[in-house]
C-alpha positions as CSV (number, residue, x, y, z in Angstrom):
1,X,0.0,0.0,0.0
2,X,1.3,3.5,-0.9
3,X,2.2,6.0,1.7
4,X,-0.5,7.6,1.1
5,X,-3.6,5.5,0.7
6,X,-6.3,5.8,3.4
7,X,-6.3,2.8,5.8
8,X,-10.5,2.3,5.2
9,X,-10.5,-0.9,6.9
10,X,-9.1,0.7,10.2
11,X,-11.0,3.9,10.5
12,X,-14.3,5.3,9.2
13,X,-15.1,8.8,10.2
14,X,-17.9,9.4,8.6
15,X,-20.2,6.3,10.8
16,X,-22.8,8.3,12.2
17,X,-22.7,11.4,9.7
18,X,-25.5,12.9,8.3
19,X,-25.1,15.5,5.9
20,X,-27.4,18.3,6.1
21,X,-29.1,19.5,3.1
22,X,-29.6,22.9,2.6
23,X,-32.6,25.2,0.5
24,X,-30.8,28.6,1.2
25,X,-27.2,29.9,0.9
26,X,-28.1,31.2,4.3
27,X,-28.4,28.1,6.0
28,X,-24.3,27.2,5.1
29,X,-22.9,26.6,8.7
30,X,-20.5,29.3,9.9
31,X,-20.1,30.1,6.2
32,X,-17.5,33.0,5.4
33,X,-19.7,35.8,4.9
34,X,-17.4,37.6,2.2
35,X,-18.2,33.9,0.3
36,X,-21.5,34.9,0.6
37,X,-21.8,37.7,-0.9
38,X,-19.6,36.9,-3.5
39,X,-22.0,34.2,-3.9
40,X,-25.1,36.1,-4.6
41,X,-22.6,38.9,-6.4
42,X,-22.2,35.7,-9.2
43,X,-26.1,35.5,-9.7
44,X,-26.8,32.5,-7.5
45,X,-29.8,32.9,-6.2
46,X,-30.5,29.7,-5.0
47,X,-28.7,26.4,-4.9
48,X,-29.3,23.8,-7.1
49,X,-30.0,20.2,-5.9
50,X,-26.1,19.1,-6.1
51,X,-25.3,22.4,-4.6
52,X,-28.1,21.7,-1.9
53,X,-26.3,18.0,-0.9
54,X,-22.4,18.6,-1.3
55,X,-21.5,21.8,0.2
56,X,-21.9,21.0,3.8
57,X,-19.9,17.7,3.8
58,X,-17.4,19.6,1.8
59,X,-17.5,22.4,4.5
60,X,-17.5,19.5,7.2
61,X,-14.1,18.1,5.7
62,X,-15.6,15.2,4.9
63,X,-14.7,13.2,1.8
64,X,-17.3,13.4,-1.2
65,X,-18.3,11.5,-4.9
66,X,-21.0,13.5,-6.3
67,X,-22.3,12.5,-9.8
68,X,-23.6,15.0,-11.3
69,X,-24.2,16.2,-15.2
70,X,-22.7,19.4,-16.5
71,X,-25.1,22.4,-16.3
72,X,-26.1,21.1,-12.7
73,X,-24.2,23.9,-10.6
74,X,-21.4,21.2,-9.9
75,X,-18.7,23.9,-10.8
76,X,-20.4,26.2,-8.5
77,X,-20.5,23.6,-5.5
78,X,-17.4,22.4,-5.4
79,X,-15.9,26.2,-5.4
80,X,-17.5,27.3,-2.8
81,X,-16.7,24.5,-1.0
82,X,-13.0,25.1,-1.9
83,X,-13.1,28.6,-0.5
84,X,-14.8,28.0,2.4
85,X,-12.2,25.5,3.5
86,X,-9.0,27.8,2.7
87,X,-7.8,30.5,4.7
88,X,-6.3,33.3,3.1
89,X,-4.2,35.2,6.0
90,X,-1.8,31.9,5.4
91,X,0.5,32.2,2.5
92,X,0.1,29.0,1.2
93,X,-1.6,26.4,-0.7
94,X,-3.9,24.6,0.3
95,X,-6.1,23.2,-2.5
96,X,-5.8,21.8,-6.1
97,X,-8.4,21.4,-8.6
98,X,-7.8,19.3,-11.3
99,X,-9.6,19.0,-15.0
100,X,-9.4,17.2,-18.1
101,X,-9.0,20.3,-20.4
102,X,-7.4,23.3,-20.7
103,X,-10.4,25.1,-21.6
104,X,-12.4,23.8,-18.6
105,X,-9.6,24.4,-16.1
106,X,-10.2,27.8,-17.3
107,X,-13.3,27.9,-16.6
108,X,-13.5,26.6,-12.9
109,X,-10.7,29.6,-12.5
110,X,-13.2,32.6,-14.0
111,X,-15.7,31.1,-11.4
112,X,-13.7,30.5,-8.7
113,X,-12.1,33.9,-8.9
114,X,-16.0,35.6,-9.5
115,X,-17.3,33.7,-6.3
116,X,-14.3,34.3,-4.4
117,X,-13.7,37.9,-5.7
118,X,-15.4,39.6,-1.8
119,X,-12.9,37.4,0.0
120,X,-9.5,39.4,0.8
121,X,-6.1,38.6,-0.9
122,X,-7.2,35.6,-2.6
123,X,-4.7,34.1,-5.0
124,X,-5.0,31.6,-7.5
125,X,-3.2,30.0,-10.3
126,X,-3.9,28.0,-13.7
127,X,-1.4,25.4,-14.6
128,X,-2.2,23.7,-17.8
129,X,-0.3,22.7,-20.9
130,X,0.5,25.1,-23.9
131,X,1.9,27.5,-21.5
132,X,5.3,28.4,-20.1
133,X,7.1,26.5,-17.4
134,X,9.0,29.2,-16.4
135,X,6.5,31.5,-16.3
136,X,4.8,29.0,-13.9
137,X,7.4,28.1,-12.2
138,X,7.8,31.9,-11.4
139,X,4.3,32.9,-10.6
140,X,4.3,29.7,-7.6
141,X,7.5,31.1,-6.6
142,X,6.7,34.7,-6.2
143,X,3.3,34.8,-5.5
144,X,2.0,31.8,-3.5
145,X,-1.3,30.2,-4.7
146,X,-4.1,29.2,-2.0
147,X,-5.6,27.6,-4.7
148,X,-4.0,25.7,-7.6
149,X,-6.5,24.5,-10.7
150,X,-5.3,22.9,-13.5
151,X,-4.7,19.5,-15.4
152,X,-3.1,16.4,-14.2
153,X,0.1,16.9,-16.6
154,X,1.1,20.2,-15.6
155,X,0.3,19.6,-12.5
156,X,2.3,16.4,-11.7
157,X,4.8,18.2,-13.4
158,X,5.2,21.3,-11.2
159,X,5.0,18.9,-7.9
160,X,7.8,16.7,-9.1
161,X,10.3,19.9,-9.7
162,X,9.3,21.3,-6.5
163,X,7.6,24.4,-7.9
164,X,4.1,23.5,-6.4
165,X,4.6,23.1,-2.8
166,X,1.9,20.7,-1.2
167,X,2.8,20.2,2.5
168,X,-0.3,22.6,3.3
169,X,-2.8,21.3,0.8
170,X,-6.4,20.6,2.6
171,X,-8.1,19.7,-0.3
172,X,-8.0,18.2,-3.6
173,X,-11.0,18.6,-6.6
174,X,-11.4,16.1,-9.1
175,X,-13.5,17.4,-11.8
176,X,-14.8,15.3,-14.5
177,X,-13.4,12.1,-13.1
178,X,-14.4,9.4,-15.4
179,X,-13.0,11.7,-18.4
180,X,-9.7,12.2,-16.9
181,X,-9.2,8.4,-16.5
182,X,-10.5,7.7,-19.8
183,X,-7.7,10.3,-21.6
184,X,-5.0,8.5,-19.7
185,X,-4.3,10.9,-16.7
186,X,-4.9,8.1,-14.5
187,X,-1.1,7.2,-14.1
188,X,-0.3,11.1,-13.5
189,X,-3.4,11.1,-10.9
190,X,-2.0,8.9,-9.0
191,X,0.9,10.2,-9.1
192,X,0.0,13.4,-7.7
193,X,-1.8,11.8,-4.9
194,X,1.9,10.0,-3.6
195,X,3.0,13.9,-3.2
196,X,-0.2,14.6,-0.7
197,X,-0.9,15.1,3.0
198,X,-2.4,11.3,3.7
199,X,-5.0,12.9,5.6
200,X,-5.9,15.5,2.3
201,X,-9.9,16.0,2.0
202,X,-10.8,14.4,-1.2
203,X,-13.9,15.2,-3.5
204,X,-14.9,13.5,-6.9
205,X,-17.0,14.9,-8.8
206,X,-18.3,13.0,-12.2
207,X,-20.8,12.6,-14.5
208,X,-20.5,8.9,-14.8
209,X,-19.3,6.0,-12.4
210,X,-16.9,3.6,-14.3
211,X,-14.6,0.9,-11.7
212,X,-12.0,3.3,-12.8
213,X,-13.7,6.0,-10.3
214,X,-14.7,3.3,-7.3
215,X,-10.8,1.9,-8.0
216,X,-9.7,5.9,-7.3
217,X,-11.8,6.5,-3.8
218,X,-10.6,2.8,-2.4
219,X,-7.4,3.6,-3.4
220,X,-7.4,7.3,-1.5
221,X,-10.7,8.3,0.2
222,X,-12.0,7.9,3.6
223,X,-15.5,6.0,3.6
224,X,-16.7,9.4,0.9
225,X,-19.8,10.5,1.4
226,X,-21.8,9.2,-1.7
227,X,-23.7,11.7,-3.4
228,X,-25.1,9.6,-6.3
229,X,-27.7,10.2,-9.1
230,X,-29.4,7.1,-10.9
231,X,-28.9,7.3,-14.7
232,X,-32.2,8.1,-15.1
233,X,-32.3,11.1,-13.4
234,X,-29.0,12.1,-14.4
235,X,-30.6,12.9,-18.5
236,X,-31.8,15.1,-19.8
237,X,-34.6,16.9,-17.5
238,X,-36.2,20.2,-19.0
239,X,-34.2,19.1,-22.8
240,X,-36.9,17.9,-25.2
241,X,-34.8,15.4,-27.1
242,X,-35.8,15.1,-31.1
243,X,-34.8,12.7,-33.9
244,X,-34.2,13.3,-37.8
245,X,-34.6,10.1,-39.9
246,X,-32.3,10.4,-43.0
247,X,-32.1,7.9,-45.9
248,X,-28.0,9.0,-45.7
249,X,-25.3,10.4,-44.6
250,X,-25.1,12.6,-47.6
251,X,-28.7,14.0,-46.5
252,X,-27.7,15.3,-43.5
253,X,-26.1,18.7,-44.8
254,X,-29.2,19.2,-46.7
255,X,-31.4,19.1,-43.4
256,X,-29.4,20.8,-40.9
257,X,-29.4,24.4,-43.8
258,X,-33.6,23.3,-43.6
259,X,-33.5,23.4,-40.0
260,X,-31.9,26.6,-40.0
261,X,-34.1,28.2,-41.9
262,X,-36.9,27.4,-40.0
263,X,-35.2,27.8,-36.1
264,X,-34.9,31.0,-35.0
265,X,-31.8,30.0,-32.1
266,X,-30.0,32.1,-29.8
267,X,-27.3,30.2,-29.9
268,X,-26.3,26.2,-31.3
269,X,-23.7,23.2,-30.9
270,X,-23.4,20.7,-33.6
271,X,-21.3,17.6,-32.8
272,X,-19.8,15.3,-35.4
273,X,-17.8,12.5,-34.6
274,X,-14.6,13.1,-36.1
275,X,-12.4,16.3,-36.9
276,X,-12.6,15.9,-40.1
277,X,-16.5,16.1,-40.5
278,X,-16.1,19.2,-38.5
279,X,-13.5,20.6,-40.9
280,X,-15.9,19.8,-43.6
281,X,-19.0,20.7,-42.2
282,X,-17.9,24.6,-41.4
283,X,-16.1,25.1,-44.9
284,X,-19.7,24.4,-46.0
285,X,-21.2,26.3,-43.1
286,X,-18.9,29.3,-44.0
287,X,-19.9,28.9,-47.9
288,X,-23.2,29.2,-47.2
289,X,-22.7,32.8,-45.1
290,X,-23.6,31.0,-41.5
291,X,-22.6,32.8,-38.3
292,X,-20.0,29.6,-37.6
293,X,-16.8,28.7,-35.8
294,X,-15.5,25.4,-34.8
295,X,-13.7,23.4,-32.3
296,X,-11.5,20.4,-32.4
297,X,-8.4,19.2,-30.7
298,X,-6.0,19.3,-32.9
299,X,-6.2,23.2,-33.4
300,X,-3.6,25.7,-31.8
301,X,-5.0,25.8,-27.9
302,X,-5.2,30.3,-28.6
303,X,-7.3,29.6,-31.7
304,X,-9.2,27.3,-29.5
305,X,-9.3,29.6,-27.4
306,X,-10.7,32.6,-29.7
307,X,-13.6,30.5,-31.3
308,X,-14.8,29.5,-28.4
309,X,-14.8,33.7,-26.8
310,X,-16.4,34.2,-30.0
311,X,-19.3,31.7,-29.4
312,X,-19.3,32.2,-26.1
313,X,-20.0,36.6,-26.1
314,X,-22.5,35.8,-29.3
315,X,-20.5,36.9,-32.2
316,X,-20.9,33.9,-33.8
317,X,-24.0,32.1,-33.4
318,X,-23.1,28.5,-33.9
319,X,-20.0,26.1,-32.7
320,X,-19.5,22.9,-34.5
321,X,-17.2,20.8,-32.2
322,X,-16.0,17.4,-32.1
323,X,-16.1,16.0,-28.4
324,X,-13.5,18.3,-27.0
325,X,-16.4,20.5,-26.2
326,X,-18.6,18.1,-24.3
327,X,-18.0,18.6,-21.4
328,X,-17.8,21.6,-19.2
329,X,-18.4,24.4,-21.5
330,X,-20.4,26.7,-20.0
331,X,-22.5,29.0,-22.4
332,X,-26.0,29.4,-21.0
333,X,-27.4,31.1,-24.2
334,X,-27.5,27.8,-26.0
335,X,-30.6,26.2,-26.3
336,X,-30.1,23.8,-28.9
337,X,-27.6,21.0,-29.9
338,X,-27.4,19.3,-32.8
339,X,-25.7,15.5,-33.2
340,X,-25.2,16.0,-36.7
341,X,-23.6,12.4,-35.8
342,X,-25.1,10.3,-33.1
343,X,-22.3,9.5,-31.1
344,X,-21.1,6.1,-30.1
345,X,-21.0,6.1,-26.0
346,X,-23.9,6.3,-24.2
347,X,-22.0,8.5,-21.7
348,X,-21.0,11.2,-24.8
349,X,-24.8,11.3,-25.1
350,X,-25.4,12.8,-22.2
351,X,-22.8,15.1,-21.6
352,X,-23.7,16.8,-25.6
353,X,-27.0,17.6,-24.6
354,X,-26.5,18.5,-21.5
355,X,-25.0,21.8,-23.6
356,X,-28.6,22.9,-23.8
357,X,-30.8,24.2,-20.9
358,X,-28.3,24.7,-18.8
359,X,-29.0,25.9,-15.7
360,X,-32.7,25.0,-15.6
361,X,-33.4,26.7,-18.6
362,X,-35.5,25.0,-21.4
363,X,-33.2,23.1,-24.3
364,X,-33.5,20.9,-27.4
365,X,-31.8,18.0,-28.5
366,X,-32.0,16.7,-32.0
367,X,-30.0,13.6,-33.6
368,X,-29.7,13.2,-37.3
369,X,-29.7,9.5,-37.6
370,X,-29.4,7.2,-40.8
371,X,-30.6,3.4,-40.6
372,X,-27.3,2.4,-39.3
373,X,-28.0,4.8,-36.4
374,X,-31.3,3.5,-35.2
375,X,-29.0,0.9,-32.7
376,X,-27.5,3.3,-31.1
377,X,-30.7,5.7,-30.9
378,X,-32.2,2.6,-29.0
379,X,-29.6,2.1,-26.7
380,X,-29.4,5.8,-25.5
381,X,-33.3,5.8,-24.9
382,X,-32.7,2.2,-23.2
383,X,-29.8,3.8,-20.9
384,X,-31.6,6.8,-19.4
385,X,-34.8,5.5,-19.6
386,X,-36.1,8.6,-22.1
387,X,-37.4,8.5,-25.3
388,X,-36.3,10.1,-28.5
389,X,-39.3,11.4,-30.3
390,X,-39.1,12.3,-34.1
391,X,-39.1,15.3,-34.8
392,X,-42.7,17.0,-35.3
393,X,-43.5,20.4,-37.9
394,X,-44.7,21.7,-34.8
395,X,-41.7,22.0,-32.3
396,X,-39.6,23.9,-35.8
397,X,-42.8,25.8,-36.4
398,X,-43.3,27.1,-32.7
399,X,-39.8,27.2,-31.8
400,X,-38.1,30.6,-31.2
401,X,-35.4,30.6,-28.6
C-alpha cells in the first residue's frame, strides 16, 4: 500500500454522519460571509440540488463522490466548498483542482475567482499545458497560490520539480473524473496523490461512475460520502430530445441548412464524430454565409481559445465541435444541440445535450440519424430511460429561442 492510501478498513469517520441539506445559501454553517456575498454577487440565487447536498460535507471536511451532469451547478458547489475550507491570511496552498482540459480548467478559475472575488487577498493560479514553465514556475515562486487548478500533466509536473509546494494542501477537486481516467491521466493522478498530506480532504465529482472511479476512492478516500444520481435522473430533465430520420449520410447537410431556416436560435452546438467532418462541415457552413466557428483538438489551444470567446460573447452564433467541447463548457445562451452524428457512447450522449438548458433553462436535442444509427438511438433511450421522439412540424414551427 502506498504512503498515502487511506487505511479504510481501520477507520471510518464518517459512521454516524449525516449531511445536512440545505434550500438557502443562508443556511451554510459558519459560512464565510465575504463567500456569501460573493455568492449572490455571481447571480446565484439559490442552490441547485447538487449544490443543496455537497457543500456541507465539503465544508465539514468530509470526503465526497457527487455525480452530477454538467449544467447542474457542480462547478459552482465544489468552489465554494474550496473557499470555504482555505484560509487566506496563510500564505500557502492549500487546495488543487484538477480537470481534463485546458479550456475547462479555465473555466472553474473565472468562477472561482468571481465567487471568491469579496474574499481578501485571494490568489490563484492555472497550470495547464500550452503555456510556459517558467512562467509557472515563477508565478508559484513569487506569489504563493491558495488555490491551484489545473490539469493532471502540468500539474504532476510542477509537484515533481518542486515548484508546487503541497505540504499545506487541505483539499483536492477532481472534476470530470471518469474523463480524466478515460484520456490516460490516471497514471499522472496517481501520481500526484503520492505527493499529498495522507490525511488531504478528497472530493470527486463525475458525470458517470466507471470501476475506474470506485478503483480511485478505495485507493485514496475515507468512507466518501456518496452523493449519487441514478442514470435516469441524471438525463436530460427540461431538454426535449428530437430525432431526424435520413435515408443518408449525404442528406444530412441538406437538413441541418432546412432546419436553419426554420429555427430561430440564440445560440447552437453541432457535434460530429470526427475532426474531419467538422472541418468539412464549417467550410460548407462558411460557404453558405452561416454565423459559424468550430472546435476540435488538434487546433492551436489560442485559436481554441478565440472561437470559443467568440461563441461564447455571441459573435458567432453556432459552434461545430467534435467531443472536445462536451463537457464543461459553459455557455448558458445555448438552447439547442445538434448530433449531426449520433455519437457512439452512451456516456458522450449525455454530456452533448447537457450543452442545452443549462441551468434549468429550457433546451433541445436533436439527432440526425441514418438506418445504421437507429442501434445506437435505442440504446441511448434504453440507458436513461427517455425516449427520443421524431421530430414534429410543430416543435420547428413554434420554436423561437
Amino acid at each position: 500500500m502506498a504512503q498515502n492510501e487511506k487505511n479504510v478498513e481501520s477507520e471510518n469517520p464518517n459512521i454516524g454522519y449525516e449531511a445536512k441539506t440545505i434550500e438557502i445559501w443562508d443556511e451554510l454553517p459558519e459560512i464565510n460571509q465575504m463567500l456569501l456575498r460573493g455568492i449572490y454577487a455571481h447571480g446565484f440565487e439559490t442552490p441547485s440540488p447538487i449544490q443543496k447536498k455537497a457543500i456541507v460535507p465539503m465544508f465539514d471536511g468530509k470526503d465526497i463522490i457527487a455525480q452530477a451532469q454538467s449544467g447542474t451547478g457542480k462547478t459552482g458547489c465544489f468552489t465554494i466548498g474550496t473557499l470555504q475550507r482555505i484560509n487566506t491570511k496563510e500564505n500557502t496552498t492549500q487546495a488543487l483542482i484538477l480537470s481534463p482540459t485546458r479550456e475547462l480548467s479555465h473555466q472553474i478559475k473565472r468562477v472561482l475567482d468571481a465567487i471568491g472575488s469579496m474574499i481578501p487577498n485571494l490568489v490563484t493560479q492555472l497550470l495547464v499545458g500550452g503555456t510556459s514553465i517558467d512562467s509557472d514556475m515563477d508565478h508559484l515562486s513569487s506569489n504563493t497560490p491558495h488555490v491551484v487548478i489545473g490539469c493532471p500533466g502540468r500539474v504532476h509536473d510542477m509537484l515533481r520539480r518542486k515548484c508546487l509546494k503541497s505540504a499545506n494542501m487541505k483539499l483536492i477537486i477532481l472534476d470530470e473524473a471518469d474523463e480524466m481516467l478515460s484520456q490516460g491521466f490516471k497514471e499522472q493522478i496517481y501520481n500526484i496523490f503520492q505527493f499529498l498530506p495522507p490525511d488531504i480532504q478528497v472530493s470527486i465529482f463525475s458525470a458517470t461512475m466507471p470501476p475506474e472511479i470506485m478503483n480511485l476512492t478505495d485507493k485514496f478516500m475515507r468512507e466518501p460520502v456518496k452523493i449519487l444520481v441514478k442514470a435516469e435522473q441524471l438525463t436530460l430533465e427540461g431538454i426535449e430530445q428530437y430525432y431526424v430520420a435520413l435515408e443518408t449520410d449525404e442528406h444530412k447537410y441538406e437538413a441541418l441548412k432546412d432546419l436553419y431556416e426554420v429555427l430561430s436560435l440564440s445560440q447552437s452546438i453541432i457535434y460530429c464524430n470526427s475532426i474531419r467532418r467538422v472541418q468539412e462541415l464549417y467550410e460548407a457552413m462558411t460557404e453558405d454565409n452561416f454565423p459559424v466557428c468550430r472546435i476540435h483538438s488538434n487546433m492551436e489551444k489560442n485559436e481554441r481559445q478565440e472561437n470559443y470567446k467568440d461563441f461564447a460573447n455571441g459573435k458567432m452564433r453556432v459552434l461545430i465541435s467534435s467531443n472536445v467541447t462536451a463537457r464543461g463548457l459553459d455557455v448558458q445562451q445555448v438552447s439547442t444541440v445538434i448530433n449531426f452524428d449520433i455519437p457512439k457512447c452512451v456516456n458522450t450522449y449525455l454530456h452533448r445535450i447537457g450543452r442545452s438548458g443549462r441551468w434549468g433553462r429550457k433546451g433541445m436535442g436533436i439527432n440526425f440519424v441514418t438506418k445504421r444509427d437507429i442501434h445506437t438511438m435505442k440504446e441511448i433511450e434504453q440507458h436513461y430511460h427517455t425516449e427520443i421522439r421524431e421530430l414534429p412540424a410543430s416543435v420547428v414551427n413554434q420554436t423561437s429561442v
